[in-house]
C-alpha positions in Angstrom: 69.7 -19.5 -68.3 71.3 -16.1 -69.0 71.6 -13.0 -68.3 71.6 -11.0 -71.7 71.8 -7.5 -72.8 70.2 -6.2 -76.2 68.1 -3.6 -78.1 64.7 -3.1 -79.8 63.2 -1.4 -82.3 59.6 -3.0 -83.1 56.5 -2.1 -81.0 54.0 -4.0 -80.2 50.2 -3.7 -78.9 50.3 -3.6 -74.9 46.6 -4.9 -74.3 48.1 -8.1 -73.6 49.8 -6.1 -70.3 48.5 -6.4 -67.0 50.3 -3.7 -65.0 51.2 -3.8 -60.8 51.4 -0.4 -59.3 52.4 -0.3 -55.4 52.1 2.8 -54.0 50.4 5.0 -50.8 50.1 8.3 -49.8 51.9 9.9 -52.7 49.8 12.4 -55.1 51.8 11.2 -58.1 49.8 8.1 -58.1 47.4 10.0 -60.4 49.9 10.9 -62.8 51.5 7.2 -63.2 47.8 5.9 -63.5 47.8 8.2 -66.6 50.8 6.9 -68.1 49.2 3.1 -67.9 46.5 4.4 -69.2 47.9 5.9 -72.6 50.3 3.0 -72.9 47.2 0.9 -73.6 47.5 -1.8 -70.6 44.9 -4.5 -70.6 44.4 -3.9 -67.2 46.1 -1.9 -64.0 46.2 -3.1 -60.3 46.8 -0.6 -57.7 48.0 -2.0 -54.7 47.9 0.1 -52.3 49.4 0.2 -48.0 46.1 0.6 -46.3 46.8 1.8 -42.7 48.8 5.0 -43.6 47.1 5.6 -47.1 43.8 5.4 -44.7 41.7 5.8 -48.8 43.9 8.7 -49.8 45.1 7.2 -52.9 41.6 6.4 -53.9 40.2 9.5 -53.5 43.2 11.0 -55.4 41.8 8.7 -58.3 38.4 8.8 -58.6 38.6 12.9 -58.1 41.0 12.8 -61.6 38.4 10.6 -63.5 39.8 7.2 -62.5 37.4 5.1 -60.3 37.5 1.5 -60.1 36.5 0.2 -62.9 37.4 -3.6 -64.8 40.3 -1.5 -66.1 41.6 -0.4 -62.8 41.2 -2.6 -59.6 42.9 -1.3 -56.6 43.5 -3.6 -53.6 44.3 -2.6 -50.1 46.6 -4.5 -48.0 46.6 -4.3 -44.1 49.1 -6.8 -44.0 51.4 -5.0 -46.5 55.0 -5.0 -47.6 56.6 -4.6 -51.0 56.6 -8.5 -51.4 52.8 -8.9 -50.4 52.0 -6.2 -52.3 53.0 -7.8 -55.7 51.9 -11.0 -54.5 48.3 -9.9 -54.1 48.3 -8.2 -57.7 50.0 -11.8 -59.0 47.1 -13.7 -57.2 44.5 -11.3 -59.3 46.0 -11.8 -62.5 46.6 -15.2 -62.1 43.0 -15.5 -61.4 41.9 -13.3 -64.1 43.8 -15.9 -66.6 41.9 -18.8 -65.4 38.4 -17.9 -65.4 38.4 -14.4 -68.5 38.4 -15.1 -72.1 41.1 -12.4 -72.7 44.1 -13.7 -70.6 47.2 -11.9 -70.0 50.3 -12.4 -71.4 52.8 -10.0 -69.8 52.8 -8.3 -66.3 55.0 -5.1 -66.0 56.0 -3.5 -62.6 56.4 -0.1 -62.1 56.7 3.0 -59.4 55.2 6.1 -59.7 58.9 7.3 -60.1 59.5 6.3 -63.4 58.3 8.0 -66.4 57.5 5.5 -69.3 55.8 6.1 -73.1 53.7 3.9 -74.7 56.8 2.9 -76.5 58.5 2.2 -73.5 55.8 -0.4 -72.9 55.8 -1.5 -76.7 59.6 -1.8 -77.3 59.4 -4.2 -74.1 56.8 -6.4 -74.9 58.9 -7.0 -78.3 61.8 -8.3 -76.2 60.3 -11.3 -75.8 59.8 -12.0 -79.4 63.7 -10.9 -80.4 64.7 -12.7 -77.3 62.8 -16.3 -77.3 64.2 -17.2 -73.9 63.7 -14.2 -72.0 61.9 -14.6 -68.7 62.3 -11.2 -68.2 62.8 -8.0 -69.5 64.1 -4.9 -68.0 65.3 -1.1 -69.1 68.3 1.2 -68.2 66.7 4.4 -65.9 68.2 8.0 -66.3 68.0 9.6 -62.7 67.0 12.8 -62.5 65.5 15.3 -59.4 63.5 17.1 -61.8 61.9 16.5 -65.0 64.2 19.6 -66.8 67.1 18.3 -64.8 70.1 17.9 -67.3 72.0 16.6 -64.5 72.2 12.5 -64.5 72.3 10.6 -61.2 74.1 7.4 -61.4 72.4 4.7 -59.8 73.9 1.7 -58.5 75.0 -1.4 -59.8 72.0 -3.0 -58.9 69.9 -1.2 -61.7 72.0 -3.3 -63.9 69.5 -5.9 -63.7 66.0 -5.5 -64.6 64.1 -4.1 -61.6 60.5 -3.9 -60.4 61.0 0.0 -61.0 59.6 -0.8 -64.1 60.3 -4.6 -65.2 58.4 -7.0 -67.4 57.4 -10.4 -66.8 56.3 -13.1 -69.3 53.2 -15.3 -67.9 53.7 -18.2 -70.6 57.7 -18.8 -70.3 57.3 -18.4 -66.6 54.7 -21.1 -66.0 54.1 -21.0 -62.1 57.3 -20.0 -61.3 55.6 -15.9 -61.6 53.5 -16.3 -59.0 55.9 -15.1 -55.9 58.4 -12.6 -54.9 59.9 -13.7 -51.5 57.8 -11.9 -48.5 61.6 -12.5 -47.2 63.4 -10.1 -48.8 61.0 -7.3 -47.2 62.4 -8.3 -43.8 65.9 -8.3 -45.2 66.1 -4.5 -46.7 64.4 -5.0 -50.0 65.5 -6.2 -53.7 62.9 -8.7 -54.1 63.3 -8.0 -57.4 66.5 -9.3 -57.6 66.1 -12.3 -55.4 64.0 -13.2 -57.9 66.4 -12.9 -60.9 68.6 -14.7 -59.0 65.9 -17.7 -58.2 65.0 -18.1 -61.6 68.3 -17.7 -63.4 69.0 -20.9 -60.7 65.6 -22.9 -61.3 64.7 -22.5 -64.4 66.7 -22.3 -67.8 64.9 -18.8 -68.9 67.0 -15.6 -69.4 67.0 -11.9 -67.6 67.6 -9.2 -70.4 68.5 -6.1 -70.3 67.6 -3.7 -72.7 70.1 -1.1 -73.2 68.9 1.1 -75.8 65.6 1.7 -73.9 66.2 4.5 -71.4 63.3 5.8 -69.1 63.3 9.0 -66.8 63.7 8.1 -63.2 62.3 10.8 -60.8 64.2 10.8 -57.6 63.3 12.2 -54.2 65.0 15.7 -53.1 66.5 13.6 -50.1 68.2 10.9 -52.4 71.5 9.7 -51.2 73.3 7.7 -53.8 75.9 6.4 -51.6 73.5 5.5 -48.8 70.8 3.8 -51.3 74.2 1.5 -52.3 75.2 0.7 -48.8 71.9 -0.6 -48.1 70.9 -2.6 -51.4 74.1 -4.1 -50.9 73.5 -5.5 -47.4 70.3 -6.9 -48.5 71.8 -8.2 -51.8 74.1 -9.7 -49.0 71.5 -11.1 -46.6 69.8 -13.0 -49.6 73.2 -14.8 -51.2 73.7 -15.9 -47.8 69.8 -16.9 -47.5 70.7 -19.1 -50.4 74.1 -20.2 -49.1 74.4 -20.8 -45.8 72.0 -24.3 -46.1 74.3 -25.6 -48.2 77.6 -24.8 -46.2 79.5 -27.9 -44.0 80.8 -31.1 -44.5 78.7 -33.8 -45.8 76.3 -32.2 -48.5 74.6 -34.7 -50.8 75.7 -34.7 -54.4 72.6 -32.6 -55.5 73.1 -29.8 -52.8 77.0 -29.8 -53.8 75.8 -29.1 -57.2 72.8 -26.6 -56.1 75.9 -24.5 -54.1 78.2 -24.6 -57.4 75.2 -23.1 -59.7 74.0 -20.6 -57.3 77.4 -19.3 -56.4 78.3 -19.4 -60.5 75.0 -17.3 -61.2 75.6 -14.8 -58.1 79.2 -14.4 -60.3 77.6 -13.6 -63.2 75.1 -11.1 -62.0 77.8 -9.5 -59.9 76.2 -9.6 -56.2 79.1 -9.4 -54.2 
């Protein structure tokens, strides 16, 4: 395992791309739909916070020309969080590639925030064919208020890791180990995206790469606080290393746990938690 930073300059077709959009109550949704839809994804899945969205977001849809269709499948959770949200879109595709003739290679996450090209999408999926071992792939964001905005927000070192903001999975170097972000993170302050870098950079021997010379607008909310959004990924991004640490602490560990504590605490290192 590694994590790895690169560039790209093929594209690719994106049919092979089955997209996860989590969203509710925000107009925008129609406008990110859009985007999935010129990119060329095999398939999107809307997934959507039932009680407060109470079927705005499907209303906002089917009024643009986008009803559900076998393209786009939207799923409403009353039981929802950012975990369970993915989770329920995982379950769908995973079903989709046992049963359909056309199976999905690739599974990108995205918010209606960021504002991706079909190359975007293209130049992503041809990561995993520069980088053989890549689990996943992710892009740098530019942060903006406005679309016009020349002004750049930095945002946090926590973008330096693919994130579900818009982050690529691959289905086949993944096995079963895609199925699951941790509902735990949700009641920890977030970054289930980066809990899971973390778990399969420890489990498995596949790679998290960066791709530095793709750069996708970021929209960010007229309230954003940079400083604030940093204090609190970082508590989370605490809360989970010690999640993973604190079974392993005390005298008396077994051999294997002694070695589980030495790889987790040497892959926290490298991805720069603390």
């Amino acid at each position: 395992m590694a994590i790895l930073e690169g560039r790209i300059s093929n594209w690719l077709s994106a049919g092979q791309v089955a997209g996860i959009l989590r969203v509710y109550n925000n107009k925008d949704v129609v406008k990110a739909v859009q985007s999935a839809e010129k990119a060329g994804l095999g398939k999107l899945y809307v997934v959507v916070n039932a009680k407060p969205d109470m079927g705005t977001t499907r209303t906002w849809l089917k009024n643009a020309g986008y009803p559900e269709s076998e393209w786009l499948e939207i799923i409403q959770l009353e039981d929802y969080s950012w975990s369970k949200g993915l989770n329920a879109a995982l379950r769908c595709i995973q079903n989709n590639n046992i049963s359909a003739e056309n199976k999905f290679k690739y599974v990108l996450n995205f918010s209606v925030e960021v504002l991706f090209t079909p190359e975007h999408v293209s130049r992503m999926i041809d990561g995993f064919s520069k980088y053989d071992n890549a689990g996943i792939v992710g892009v740098r964001f530019q942060g903006k208020r406005f679309t016009k905005d020349k002004t750049v927000i930095p945002l946090g070192r926590s973008y330096h890791h693919p994130r579900n903001t818009m982050m690529m999975m691959s289905i086949e170097r993944l096995g079963s180990f895609w199925w699951t972000f941790n509902p735990a993170c949700d009641e920890l302050g977030g970054m289930e995206d980066i809990e899971f870098i973390l778990r399969m950079l420890v489990y498995t021997n596949r790679d998290s790469v960066m791709l530095n010379d793709i750069v996708v607008p970021l929209l960010l909310g007229k309230h954003y606080d940079q400083e604030a959004k940093e204090a609190r990924e970082q508590e989370a991004m605490d809360k989970i290393i010690a999640m993973y640490l604190e079974p392993l602490q005390g005298d008396g560990q077994s051999v294997s746990n002694i070695a589980l504590k030495g790889k987790i605490e040497a892959v926290i290192k490298e991805m720069q938690l603390q």
